[in-house]
BALOBA-1460 file (C-alpha; in Angstrom, 3 decimals):
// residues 258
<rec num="1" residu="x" x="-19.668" y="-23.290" z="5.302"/>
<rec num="2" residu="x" x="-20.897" y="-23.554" z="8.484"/>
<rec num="3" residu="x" x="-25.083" y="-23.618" z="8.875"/>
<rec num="4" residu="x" x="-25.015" y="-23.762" z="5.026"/>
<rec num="5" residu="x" x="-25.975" y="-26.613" z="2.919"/>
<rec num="6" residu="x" x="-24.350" y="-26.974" z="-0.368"/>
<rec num="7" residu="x" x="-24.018" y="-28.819" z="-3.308"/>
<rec num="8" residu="x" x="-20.924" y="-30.543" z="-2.409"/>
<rec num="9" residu="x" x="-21.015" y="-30.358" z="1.465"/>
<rec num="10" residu="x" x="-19.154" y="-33.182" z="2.800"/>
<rec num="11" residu="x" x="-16.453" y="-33.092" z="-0.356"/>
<rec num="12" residu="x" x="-12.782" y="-32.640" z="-0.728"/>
<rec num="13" residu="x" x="-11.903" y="-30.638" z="-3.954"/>
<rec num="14" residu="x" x="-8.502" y="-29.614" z="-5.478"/>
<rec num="15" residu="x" x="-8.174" y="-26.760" z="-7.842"/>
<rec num="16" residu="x" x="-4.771" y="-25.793" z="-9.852"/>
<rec num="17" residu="x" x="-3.896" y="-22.715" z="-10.880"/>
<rec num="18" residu="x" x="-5.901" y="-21.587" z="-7.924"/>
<rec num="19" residu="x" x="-4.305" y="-18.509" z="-6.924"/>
<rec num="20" residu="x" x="-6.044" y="-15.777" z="-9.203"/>
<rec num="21" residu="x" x="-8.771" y="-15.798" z="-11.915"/>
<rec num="22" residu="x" x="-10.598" y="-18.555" z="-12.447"/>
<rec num="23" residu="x" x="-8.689" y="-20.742" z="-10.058"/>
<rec num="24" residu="x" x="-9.288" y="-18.704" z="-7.235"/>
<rec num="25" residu="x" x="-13.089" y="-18.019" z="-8.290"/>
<rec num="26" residu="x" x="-14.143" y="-21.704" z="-8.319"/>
<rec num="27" residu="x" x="-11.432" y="-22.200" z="-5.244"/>
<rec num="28" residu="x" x="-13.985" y="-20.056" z="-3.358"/>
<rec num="29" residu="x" x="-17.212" y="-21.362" z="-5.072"/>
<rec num="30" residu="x" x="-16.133" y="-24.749" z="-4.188"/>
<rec num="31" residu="x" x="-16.214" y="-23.485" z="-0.397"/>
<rec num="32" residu="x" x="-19.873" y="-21.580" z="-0.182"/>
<rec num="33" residu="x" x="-20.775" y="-24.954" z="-1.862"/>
<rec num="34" residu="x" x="-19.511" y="-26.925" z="1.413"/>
<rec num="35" residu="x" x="-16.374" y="-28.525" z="-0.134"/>
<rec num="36" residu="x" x="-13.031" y="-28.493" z="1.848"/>
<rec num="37" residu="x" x="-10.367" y="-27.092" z="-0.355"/>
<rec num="38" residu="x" x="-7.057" y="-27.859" z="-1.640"/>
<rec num="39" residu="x" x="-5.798" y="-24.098" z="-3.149"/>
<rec num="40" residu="x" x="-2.896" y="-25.500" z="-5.653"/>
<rec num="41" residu="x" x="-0.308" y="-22.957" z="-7.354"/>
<rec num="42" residu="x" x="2.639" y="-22.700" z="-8.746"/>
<rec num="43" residu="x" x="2.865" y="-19.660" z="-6.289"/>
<rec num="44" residu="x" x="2.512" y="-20.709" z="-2.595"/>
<rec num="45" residu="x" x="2.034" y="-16.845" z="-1.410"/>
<rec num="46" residu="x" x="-1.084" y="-16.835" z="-4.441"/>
<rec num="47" residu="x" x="-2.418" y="-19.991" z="-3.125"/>
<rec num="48" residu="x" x="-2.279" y="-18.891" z="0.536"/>
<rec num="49" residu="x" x="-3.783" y="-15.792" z="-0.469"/>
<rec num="50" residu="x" x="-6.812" y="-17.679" z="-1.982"/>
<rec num="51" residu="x" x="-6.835" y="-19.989" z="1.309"/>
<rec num="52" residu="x" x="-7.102" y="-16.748" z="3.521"/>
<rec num="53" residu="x" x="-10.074" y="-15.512" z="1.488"/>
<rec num="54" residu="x" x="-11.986" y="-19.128" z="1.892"/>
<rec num="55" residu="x" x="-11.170" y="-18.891" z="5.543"/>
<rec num="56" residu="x" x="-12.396" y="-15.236" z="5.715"/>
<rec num="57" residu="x" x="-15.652" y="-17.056" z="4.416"/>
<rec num="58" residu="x" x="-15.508" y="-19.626" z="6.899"/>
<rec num="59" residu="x" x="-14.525" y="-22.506" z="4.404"/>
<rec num="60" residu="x" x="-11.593" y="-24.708" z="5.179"/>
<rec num="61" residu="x" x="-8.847" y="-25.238" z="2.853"/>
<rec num="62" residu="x" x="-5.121" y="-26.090" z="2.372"/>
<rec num="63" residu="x" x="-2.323" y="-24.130" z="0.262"/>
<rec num="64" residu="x" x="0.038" y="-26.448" z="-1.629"/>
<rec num="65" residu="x" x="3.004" y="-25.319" z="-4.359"/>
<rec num="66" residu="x" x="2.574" y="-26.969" z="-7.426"/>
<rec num="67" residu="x" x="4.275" y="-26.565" z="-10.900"/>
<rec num="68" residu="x" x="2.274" y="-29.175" z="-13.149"/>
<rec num="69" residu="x" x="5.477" y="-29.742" z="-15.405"/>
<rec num="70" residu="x" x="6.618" y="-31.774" z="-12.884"/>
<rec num="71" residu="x" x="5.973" y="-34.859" z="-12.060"/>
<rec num="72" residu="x" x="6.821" y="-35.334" z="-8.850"/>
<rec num="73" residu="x" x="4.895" y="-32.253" z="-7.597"/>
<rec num="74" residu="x" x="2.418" y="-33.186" z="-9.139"/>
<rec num="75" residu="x" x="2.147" y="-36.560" z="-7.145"/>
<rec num="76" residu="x" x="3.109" y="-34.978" z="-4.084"/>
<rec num="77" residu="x" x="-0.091" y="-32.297" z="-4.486"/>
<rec num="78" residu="x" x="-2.684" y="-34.815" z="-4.882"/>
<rec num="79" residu="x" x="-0.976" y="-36.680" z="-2.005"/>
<rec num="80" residu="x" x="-1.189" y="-33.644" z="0.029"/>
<rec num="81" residu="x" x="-4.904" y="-32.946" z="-0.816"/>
<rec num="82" residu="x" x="-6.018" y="-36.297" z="0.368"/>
<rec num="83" residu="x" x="-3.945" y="-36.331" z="3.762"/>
<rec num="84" residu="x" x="-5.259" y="-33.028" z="4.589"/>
<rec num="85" residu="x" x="-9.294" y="-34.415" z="4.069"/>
<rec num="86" residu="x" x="-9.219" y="-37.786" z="3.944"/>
<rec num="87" residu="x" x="-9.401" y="-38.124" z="0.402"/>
<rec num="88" residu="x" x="-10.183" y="-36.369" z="-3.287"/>
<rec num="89" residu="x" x="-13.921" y="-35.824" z="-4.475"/>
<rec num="90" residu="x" x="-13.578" y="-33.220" z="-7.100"/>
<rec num="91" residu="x" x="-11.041" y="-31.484" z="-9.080"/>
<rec num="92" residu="x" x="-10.517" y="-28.707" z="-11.414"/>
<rec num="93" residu="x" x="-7.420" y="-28.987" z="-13.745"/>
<rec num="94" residu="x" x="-6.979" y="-25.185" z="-14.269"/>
<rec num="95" residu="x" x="-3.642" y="-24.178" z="-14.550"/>
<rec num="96" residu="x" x="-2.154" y="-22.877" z="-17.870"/>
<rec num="97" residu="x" x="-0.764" y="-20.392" z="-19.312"/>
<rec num="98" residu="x" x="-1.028" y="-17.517" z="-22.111"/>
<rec num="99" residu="x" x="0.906" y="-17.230" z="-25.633"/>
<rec num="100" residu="x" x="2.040" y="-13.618" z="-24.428"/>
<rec num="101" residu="x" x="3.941" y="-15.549" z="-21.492"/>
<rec num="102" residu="x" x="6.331" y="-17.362" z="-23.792"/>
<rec num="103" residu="x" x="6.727" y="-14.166" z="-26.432"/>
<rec num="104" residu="x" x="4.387" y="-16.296" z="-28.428"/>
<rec num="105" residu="x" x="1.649" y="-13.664" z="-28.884"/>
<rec num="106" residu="x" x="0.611" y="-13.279" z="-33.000"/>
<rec num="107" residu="x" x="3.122" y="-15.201" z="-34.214"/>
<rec num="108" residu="x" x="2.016" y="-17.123" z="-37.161"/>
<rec num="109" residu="x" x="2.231" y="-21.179" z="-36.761"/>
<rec num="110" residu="x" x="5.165" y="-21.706" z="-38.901"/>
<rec num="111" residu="x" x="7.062" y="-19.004" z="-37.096"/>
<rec num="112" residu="x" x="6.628" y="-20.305" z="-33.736"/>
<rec num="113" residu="x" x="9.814" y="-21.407" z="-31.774"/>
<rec num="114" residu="x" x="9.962" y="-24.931" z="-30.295"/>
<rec num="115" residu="x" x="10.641" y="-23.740" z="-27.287"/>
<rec num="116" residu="x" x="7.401" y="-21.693" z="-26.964"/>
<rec num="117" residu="x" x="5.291" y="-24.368" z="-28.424"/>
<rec num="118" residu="x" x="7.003" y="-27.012" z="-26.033"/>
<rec num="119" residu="x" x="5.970" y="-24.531" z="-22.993"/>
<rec num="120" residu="x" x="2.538" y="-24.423" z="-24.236"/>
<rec num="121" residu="x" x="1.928" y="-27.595" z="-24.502"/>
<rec num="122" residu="x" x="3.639" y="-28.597" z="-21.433"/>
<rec num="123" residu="x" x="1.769" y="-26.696" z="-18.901"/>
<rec num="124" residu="x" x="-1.784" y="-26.378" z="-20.663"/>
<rec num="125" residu="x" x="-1.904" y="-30.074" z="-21.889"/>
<rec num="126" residu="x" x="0.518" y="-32.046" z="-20.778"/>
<rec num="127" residu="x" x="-0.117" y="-30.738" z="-17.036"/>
<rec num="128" residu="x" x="-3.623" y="-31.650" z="-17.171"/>
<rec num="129" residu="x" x="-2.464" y="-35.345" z="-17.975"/>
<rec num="130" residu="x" x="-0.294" y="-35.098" z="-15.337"/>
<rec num="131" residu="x" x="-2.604" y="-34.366" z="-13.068"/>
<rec num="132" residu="x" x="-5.840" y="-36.090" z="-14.201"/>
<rec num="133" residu="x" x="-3.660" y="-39.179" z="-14.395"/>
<rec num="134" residu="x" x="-3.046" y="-38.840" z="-10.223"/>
<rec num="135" residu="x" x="-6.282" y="-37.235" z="-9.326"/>
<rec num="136" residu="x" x="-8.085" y="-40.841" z="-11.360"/>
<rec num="137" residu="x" x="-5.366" y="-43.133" z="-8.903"/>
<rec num="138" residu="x" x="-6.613" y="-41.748" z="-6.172"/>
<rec num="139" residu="x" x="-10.678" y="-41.637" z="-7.338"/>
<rec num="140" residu="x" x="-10.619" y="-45.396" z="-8.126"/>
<rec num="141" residu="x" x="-9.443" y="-46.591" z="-4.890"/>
<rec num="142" residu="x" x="-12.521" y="-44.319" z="-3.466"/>
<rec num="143" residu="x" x="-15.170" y="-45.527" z="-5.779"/>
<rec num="144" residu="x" x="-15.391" y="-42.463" z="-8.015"/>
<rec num="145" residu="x" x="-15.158" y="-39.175" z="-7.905"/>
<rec num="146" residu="x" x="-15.432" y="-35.976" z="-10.535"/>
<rec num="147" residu="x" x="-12.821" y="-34.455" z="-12.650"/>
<rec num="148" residu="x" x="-13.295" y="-30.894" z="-14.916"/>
<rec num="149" residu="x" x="-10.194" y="-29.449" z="-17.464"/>
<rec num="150" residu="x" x="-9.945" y="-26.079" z="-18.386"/>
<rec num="151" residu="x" x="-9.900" y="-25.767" z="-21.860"/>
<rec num="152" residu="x" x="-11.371" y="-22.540" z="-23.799"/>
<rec num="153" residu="x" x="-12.969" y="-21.342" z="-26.895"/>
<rec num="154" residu="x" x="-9.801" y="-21.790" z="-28.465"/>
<rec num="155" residu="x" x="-10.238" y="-25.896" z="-27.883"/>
<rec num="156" residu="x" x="-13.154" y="-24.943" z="-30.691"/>
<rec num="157" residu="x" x="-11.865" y="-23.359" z="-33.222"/>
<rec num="158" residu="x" x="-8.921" y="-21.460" z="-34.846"/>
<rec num="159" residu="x" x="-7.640" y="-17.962" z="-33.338"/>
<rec num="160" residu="x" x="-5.112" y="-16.655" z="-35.161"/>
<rec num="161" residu="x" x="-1.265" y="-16.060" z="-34.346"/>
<rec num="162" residu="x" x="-1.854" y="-18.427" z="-31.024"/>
<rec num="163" residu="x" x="-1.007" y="-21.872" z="-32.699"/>
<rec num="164" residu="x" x="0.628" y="-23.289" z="-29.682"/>
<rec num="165" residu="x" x="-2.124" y="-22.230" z="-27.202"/>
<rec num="166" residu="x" x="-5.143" y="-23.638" z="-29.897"/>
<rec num="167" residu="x" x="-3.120" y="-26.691" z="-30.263"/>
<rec num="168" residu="x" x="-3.046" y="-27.593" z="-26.620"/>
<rec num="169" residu="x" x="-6.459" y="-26.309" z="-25.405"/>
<rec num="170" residu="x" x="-7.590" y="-28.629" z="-28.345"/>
<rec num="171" residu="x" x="-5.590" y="-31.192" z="-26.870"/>
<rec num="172" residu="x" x="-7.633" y="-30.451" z="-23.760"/>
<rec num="173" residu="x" x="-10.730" y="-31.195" z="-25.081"/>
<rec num="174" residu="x" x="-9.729" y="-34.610" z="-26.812"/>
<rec num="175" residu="x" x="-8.242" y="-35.529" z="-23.576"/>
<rec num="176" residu="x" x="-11.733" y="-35.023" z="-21.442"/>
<rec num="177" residu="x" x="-13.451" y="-37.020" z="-23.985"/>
<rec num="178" residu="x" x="-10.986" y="-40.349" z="-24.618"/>
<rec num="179" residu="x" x="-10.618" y="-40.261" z="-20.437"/>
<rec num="180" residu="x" x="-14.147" y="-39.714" z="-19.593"/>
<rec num="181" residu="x" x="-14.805" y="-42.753" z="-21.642"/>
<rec num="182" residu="x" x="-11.996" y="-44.812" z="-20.823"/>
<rec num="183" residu="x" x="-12.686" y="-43.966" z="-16.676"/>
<rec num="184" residu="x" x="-16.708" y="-43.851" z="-16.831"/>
<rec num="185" residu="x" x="-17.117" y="-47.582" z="-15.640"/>
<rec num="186" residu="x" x="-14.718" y="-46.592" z="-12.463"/>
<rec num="187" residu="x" x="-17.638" y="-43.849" z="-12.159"/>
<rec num="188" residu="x" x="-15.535" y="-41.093" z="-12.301"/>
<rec num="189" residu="x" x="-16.873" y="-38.478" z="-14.724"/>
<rec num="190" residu="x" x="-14.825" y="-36.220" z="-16.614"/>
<rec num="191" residu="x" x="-15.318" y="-33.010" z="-18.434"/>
<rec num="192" residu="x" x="-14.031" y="-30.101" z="-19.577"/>
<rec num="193" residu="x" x="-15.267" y="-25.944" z="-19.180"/>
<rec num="194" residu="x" x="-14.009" y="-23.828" z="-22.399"/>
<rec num="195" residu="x" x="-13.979" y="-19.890" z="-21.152"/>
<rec num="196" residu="x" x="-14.436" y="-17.196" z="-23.828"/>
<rec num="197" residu="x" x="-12.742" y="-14.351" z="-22.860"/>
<rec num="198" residu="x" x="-12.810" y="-13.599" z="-18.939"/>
<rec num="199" residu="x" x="-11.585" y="-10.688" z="-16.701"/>
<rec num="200" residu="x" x="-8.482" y="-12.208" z="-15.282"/>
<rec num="201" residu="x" x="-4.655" y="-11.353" z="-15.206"/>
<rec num="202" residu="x" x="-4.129" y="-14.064" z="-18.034"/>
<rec num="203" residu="x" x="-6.309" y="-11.858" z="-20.697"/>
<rec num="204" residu="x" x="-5.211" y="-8.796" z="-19.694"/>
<rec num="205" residu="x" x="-2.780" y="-8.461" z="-22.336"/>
<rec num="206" residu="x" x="-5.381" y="-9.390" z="-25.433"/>
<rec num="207" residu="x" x="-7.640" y="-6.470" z="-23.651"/>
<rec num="208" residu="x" x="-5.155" y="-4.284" z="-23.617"/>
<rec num="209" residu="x" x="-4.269" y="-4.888" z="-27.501"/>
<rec num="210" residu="x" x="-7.878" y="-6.070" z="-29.052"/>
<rec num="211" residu="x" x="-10.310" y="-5.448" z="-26.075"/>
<rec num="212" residu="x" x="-12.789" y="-3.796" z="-28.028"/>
<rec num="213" residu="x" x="-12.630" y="-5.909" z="-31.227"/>
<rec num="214" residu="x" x="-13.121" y="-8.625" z="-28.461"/>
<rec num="215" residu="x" x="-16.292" y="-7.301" z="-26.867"/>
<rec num="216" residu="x" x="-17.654" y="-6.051" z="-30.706"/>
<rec num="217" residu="x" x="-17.519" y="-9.935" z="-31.381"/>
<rec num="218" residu="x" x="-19.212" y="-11.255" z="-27.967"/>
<rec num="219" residu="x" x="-23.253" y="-11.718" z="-28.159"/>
<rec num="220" residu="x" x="-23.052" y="-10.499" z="-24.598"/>
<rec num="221" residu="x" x="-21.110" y="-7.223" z="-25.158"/>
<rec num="222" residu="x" x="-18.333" y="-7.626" z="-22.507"/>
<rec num="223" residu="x" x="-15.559" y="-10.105" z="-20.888"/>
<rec num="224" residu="x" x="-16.760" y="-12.157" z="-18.496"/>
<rec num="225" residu="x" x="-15.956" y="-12.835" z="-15.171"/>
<rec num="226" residu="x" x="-14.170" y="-15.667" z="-13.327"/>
<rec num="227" residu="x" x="-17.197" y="-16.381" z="-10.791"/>
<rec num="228" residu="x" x="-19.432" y="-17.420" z="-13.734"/>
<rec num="229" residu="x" x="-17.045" y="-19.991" z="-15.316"/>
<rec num="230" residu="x" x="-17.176" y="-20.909" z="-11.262"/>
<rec num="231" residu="x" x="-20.646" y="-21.635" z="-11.232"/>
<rec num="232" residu="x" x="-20.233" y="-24.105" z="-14.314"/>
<rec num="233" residu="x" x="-17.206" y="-25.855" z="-12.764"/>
<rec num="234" residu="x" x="-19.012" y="-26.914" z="-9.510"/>
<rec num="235" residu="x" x="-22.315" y="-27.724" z="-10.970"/>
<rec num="236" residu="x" x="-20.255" y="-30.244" z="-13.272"/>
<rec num="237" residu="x" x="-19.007" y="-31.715" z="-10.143"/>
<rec num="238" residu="x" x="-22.143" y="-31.818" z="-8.011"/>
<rec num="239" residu="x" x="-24.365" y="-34.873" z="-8.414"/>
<rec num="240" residu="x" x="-26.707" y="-32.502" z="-10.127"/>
<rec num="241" residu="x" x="-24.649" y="-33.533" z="-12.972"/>
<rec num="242" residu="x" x="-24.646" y="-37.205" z="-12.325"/>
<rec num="243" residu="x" x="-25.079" y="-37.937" z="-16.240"/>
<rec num="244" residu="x" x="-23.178" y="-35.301" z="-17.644"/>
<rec num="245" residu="x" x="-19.525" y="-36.494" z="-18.992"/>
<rec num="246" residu="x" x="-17.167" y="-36.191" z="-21.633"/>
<rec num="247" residu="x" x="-18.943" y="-32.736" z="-22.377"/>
<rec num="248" residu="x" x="-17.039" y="-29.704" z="-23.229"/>
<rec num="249" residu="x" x="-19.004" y="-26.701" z="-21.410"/>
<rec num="250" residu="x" x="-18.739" y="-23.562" z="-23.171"/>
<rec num="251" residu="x" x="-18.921" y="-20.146" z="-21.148"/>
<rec num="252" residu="x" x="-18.115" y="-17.542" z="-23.516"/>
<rec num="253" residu="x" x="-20.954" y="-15.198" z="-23.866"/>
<rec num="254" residu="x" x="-21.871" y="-16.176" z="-27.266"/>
<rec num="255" residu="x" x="-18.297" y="-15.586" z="-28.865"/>
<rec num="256" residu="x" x="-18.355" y="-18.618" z="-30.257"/>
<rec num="257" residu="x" x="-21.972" y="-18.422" z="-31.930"/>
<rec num="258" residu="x" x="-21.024" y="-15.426" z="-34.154"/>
């Protein structure tokens, strides 16, 4: 922002899944930070919304629709992004979605319909592919450039009656690591952030049901909030990180230590 200097003044970053939570949080971190902003969603109005709040800041930044199950919006986003600045520096592969938005919410693995675990897997795996793939075409013609996933705690380990989700955020996580390797010598680095459970409309249907059995099993004592998975996502894009890839980052407020 303007008389500021940040850790990625000067850079062009696109986030997904940018109109609410975590998406919108780093959206706007990526702005104080000095980074010109491509607001992706599969919402325009949401991504506009999150473009008005960066301007409001003084940032500059650029809605674009986006659903990452397709391919061809896909391509046409990361297009978009570098017309608008010139080129792509950073992004954040964020959007996904929750088992409770494909009536998959504790159902046991075996019981799961394919059509539920297809959706899963489609948007929160498959749609980081699809757009790490584009976002690397476009970083190797500049000379580099730095990628994060979203994954989550449930890339770690087991939670039970979410197969579909646990199988894809896994899926996440493998992904990071075989690409950051496979893309290191083009230096672009690659990693991923794995959230615990955060304040945003995604989890507000496990707080509703298990909140408090949640927050009893958090070292911290409480959900966290989108900013501070934020701060992770554009310190693992600044140079500060410079040596830092293939890592899996995880934010959770110690729910995965217990």
């Amino acid at each position: 922002m303007s008389g500021t200097k940040g850790m990625l003044d000067g850079k062009s970053a696109l986030v997904t899944g940018a109109g609410s939570g975590i998406g919108r949080a780093t959206a706007l971190a990526f702005a104080r930070e000095g980074a010109w902003v491509a607001a992706a969603d599969q919402t325009l109005e949401a991504a506009q919304k999150t473009v008005a709040a960066i301007e409001a800041q003084g940032g500059q930044a650029v809605a674009i629709a986006c659903d990452v199950t397709d391919e061809e919006q896909v391509q046409a986003m990361v297009a978009a992004a570098v017309a608008a600045f010139g080129g792509l520096d950073c992004a954040f592969n964020n959007a996904g979605i929750a088992p409770h938005q494909v009536n998959a919410t504790g159902v046991l693995a075996a019981d799961l319909a394919e059509a539920s675990w297809q959706r899963l897997l489609d948007v929160n795996l498959t749609g980081v592919w699809r757009c790490l793939r584009h976002e690397v075409a476009q970083m190797r013609k500049q000379g580099g450039g730095a990628i994060v996933n979203t994954a989550s705690v449930a890339g770690l380990r087991g939670l039970p009656g979410a197969a579909g989700y646990v199988v894809g955020k896994h899926g996440v996580v493998g992904l990071t690591k075989a690409a950051a390797v496979d893309h290191a010598a083009e230096n672009i680095r690659i990693n991923a952030v794995c959230p615990g459970y955060i304040e945003t409309p995604m989890t507000e249907e496990s707080k509703r049901r298990r909140g408090d059995a949640i927050i009893a099993r958090t070292a911290l004592g409480r959900f966290g909030m989108p900013e501070e998975i934020a701060e992770a996502v554009v310190w693992l894009c600044s140079e500060r990180a410079s040596f830092v890839t293939g890592s899996n980052w995880t934010v959770d407020g110690g729910y995965s230590a217990l």
